[in-house]
C-alpha positions in Angstrom: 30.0 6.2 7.0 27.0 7.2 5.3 23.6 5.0 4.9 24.5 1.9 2.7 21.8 1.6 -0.1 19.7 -1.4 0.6 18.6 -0.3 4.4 15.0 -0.9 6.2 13.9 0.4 9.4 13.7 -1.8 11.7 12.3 0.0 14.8 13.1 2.8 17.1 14.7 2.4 20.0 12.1 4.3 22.9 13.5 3.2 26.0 16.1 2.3 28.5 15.4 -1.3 30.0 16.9 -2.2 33.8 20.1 -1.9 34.5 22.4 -3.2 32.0 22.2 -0.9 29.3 19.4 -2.6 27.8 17.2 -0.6 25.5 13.7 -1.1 24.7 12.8 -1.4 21.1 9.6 -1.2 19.0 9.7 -3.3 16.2 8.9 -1.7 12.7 9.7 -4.8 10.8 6.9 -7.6 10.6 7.5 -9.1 14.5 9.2 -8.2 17.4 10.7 -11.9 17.0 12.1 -11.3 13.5 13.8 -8.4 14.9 15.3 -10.0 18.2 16.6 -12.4 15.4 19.4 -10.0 14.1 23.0 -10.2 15.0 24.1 -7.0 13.4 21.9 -3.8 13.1 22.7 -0.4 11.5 22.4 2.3 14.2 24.5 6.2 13.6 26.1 5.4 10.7 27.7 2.2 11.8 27.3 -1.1 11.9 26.5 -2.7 16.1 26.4 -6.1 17.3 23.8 -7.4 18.8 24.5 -8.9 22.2 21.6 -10.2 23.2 17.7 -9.5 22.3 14.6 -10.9 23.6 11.0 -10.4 23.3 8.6 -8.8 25.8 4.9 -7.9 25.4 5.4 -6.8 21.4 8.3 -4.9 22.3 12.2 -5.8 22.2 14.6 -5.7 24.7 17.8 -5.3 23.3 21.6 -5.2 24.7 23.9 -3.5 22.0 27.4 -4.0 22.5 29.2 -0.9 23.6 26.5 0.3 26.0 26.3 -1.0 29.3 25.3 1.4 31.1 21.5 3.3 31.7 23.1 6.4 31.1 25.2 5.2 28.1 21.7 3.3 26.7 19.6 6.5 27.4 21.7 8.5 24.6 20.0 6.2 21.9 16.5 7.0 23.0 14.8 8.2 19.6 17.4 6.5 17.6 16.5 4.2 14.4 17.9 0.7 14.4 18.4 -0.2 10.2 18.8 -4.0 8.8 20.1 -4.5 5.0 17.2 -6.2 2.9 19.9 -9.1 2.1 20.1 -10.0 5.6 16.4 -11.0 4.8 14.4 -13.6 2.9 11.2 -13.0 1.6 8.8 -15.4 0.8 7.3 -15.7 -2.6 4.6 -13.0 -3.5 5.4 -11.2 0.2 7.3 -7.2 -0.1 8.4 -4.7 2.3 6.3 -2.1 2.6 8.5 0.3 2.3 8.3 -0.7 -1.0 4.8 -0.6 -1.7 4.6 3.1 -0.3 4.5 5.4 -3.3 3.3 2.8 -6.0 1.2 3.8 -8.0 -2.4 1.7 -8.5 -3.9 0.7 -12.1 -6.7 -1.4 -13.0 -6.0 -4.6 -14.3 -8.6 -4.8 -17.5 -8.0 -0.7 -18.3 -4.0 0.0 -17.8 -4.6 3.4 -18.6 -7.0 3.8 -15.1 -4.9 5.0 -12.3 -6.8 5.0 -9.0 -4.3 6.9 -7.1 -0.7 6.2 -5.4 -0.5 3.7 -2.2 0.2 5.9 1.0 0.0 3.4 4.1 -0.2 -0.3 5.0 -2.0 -1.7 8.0 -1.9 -4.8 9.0 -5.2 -6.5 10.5 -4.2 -9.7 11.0 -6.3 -11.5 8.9 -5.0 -9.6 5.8 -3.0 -5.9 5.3 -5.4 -3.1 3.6 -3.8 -1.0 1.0 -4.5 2.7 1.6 -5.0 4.3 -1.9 -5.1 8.1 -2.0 -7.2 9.0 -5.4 -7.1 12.0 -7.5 -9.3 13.5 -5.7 -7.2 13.4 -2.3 -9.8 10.9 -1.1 -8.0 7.6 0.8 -9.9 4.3 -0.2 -8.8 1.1 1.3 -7.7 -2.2 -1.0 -7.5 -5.9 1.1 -4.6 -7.0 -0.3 -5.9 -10.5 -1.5 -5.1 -12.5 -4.7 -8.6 -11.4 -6.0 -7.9 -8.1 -6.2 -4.3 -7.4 -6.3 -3.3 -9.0 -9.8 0.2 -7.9 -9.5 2.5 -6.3 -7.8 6.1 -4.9 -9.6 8.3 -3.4 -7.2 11.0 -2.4 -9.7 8.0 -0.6 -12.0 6.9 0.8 -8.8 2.9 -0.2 -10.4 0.4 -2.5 -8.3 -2.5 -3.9 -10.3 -5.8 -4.5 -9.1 -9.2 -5.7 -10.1 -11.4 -4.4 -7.5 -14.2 -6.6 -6.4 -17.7 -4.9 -7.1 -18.8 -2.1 -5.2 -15.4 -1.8 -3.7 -14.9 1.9 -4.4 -18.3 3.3 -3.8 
């Protein structure tokens, strides 16, 4: 079966847990908590039910149905576990990030200025920081706060900012 369109990655499964066939997975979604939440995941082409998933120190422990073992659990070390985006509901004025990879960054009062293409995400916390690589291969880092990101259109693949002064220098 190949990948259905709307997939995410969720997290990567790094580790066999105990005895059960009980993996250990690290969450790339927004918490270990949403992720423990899933029922079904998308792991080798397949769809696999989630028997059980708890959360332990930022990490998941997860028991997928059809593994029982250690041994049988150790063959999905490495492995990507997928969700579909509709199994998800985002709030209002919240994206994946997958989808704000690649977008490309204009100013708000010039459309014609493009600062560069958004390359990473991190998450502080407090708020996430665009990354920004300019023309000139240069990474500059945008908060991601209403006063400077005007807009964001995912389908137009564009983010618009107004950066506050003395932002880029």
């Amino acid at each position: 079966m190949a990948m259905p369109e709307n997939m995410l990655e969720a997290g990567k499964i790094v580790a066999v847990h105990a005895l059960k066939g009980e993996v250990r997975v690290e969450p790339w979604c927004d918490s270990a908590e949403l992720l423990a939440d899933f029922e079904e995941l998308f792991l080798d082409g397949e769809w696999v039910t989630i028997e059980r998933a708890r959360v332990q120190k930022r990490m998941v422990i997860m028991k997928i149905e059809g593994y029982n073992t250690p041994e049988e659990a150790h063959k999905l070390i490495g492995k990507i576990l997928y969700l579909d985006r509709d199994q998800l509901e985002l709030e209002e004025g919240t994206y994946f990030i997958a989808d704000l990879i690649g977008m490309k960054v204009v100013d708000a009062d010039d459309p014609e200025k493009v600062y560069g293409t958004l390359t990473e995400v991190s998450q502080t916390g407090a708020n996430d920081i665009y990354h920004v690589r300019f023309a000139d291969g240069v990474t500059r880092y945008v908060p991601a706060i209403p006063q400077v990101v005007v807009k964001t259109d995912v389908e137009g693949k564009t983010m618009v900012i107004r950066p506050l002064k003395g932002l880029f220098e």
